[in-house]
Z-matrix of the N, CA and C atoms (Angstrom, degrees):
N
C 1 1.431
C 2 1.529 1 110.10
N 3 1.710 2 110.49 1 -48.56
C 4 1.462 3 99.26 2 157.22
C 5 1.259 4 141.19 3 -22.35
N 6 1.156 5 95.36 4 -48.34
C 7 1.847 6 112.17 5 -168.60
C 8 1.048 7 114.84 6 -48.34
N 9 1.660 8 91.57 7 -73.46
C 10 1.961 9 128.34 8 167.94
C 11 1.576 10 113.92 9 -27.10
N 12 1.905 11 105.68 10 -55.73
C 13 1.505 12 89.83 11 -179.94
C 14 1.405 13 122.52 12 -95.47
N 15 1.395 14 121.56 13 10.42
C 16 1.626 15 126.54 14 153.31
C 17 1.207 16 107.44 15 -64.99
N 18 1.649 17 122.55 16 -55.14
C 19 1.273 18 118.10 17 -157.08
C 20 1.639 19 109.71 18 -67.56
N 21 1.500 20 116.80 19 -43.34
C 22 1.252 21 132.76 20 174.19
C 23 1.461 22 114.31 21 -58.35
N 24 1.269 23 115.55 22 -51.53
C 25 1.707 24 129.45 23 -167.65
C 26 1.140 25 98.66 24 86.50
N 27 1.469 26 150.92 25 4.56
C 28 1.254 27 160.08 26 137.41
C 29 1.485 28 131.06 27 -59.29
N 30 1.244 29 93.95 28 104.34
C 31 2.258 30 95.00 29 171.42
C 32 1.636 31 87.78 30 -47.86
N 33 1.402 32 81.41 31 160.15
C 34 1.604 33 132.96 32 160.58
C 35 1.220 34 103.00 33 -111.65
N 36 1.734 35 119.38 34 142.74
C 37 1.669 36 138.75 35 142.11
C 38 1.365 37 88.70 36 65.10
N 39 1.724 38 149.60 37 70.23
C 40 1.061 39 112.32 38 176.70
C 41 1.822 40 97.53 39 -106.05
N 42 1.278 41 117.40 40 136.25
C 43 1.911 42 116.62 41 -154.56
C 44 1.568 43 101.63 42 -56.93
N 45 1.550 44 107.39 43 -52.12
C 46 2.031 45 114.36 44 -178.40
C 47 1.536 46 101.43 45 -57.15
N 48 1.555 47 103.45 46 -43.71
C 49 1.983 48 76.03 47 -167.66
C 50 2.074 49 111.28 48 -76.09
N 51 1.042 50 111.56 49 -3.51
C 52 1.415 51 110.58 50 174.27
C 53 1.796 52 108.49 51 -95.70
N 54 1.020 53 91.18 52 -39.64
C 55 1.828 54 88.36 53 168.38
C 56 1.893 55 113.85 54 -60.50
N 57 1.038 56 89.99 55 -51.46
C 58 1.657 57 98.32 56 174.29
C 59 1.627 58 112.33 57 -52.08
N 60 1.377 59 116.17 58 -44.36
C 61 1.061 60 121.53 59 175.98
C 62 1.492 61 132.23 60 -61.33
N 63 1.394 62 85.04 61 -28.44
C 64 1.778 63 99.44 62 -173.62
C 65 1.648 64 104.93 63 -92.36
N 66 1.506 65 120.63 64 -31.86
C 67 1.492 66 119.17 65 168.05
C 68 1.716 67 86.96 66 125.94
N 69 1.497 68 121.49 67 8.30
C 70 1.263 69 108.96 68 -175.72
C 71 1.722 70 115.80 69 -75.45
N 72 1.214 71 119.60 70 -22.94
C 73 1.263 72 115.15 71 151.23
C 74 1.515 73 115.38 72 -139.91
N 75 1.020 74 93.29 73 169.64
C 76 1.665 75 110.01 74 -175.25
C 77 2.047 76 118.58 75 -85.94
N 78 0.937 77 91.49 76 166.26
C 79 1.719 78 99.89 77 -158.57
C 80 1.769 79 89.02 78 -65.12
N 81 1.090 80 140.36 79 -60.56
C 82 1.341 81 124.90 80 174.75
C 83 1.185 82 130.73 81 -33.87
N 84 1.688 83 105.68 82 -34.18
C 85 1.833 84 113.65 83 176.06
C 86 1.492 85 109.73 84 -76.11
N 87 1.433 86 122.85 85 -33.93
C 88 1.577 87 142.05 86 167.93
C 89 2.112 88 94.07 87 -43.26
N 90 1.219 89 106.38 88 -59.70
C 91 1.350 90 120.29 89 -164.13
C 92 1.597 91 122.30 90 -48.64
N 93 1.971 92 82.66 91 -39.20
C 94 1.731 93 99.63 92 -170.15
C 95 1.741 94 97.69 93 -90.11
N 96 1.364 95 127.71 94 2.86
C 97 0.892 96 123.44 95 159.40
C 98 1.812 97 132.55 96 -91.80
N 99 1.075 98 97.79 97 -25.54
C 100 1.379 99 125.81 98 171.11
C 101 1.463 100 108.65 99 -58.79
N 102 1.505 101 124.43 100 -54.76
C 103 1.494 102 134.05 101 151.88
C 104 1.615 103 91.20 102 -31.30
N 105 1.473 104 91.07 103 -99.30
C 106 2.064 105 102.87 104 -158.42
C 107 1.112 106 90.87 105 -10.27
N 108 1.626 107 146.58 106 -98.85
C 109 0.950 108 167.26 107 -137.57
C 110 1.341 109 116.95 108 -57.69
N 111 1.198 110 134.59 109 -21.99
C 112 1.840 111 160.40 110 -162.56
C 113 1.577 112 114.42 111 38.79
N 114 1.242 113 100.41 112 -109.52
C 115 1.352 114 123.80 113 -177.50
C 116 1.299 115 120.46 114 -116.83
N 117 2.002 116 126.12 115 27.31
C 118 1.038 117 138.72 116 162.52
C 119 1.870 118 113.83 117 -100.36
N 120 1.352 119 87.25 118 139.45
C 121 1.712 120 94.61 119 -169.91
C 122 1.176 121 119.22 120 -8.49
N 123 1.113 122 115.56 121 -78.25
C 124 1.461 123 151.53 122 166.43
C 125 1.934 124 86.83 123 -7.47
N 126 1.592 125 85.52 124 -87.12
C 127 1.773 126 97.04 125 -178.99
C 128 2.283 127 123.01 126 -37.53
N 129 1.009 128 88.67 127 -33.54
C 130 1.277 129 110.95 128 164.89
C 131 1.394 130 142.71 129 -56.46
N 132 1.256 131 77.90 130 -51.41
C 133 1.419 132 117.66 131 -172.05
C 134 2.263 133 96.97 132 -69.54
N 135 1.739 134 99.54 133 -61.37
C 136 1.462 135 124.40 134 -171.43
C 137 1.793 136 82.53 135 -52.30
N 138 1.198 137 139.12 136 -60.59
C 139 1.770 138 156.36 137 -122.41
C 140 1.582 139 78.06 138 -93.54
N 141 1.472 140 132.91 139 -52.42
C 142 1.465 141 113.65 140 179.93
C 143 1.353 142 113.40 141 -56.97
N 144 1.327 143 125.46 142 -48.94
C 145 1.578 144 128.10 143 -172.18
C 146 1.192 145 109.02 144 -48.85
N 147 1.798 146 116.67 145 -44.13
C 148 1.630 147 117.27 146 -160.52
C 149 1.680 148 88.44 147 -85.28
N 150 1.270 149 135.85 148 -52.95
C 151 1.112 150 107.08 149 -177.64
C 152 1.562 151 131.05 150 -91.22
N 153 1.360 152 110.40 151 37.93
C 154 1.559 153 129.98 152 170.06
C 155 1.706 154 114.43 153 55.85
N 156 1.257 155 99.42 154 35.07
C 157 1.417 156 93.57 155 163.86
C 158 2.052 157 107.62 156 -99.27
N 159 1.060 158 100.04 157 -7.49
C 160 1.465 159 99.43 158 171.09
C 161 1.392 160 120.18 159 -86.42
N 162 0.928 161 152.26 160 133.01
C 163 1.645 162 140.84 161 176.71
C 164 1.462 163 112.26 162 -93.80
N 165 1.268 164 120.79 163 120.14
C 166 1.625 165 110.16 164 168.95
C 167 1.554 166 105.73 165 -84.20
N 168 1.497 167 105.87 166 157.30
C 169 1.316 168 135.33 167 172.36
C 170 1.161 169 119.42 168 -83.62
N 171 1.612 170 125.59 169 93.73
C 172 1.328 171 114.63 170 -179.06
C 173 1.880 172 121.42 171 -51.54
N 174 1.180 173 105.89 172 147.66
C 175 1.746 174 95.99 173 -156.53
C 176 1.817 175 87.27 174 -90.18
N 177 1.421 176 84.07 175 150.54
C 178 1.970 177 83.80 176 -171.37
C 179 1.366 178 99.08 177 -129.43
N 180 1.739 179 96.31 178 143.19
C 181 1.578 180 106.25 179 -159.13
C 182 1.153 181 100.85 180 -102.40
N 183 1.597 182 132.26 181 134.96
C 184 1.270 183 126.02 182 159.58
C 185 1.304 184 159.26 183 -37.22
């Protein structure tokens, strides 16, 4: 999975951005995670989603 998200510059599996996605929590809970996390990728990474510079992928059913 390492590999994948060096090679990509893209996380893998990250739990808030699929919870967020699904409606399991709300953009404030996204927020208080974004803190925990600070100013490491990861944290960064969560801080694009809540403030919509990330786009989610609606998940498509077969």
């Amino acid at each position: 999975m390492r590999t994948v998200q060096r090679a990509q510059g893209l996380p893998i599996a990250i739990v808030e951005e699929i919870a967020y996605e699904n409606g399991w929590i709300t953009r404030e809970q996204l927020m208080e995670s974004t803190e925990r996390y600070g100013k490491s990728p990861y944290g960064q990474h969560l801080k694009g989603l809540a403030d919509g510079e990330i786009m989610l992928v609606p998940n498509q059913k077969n």
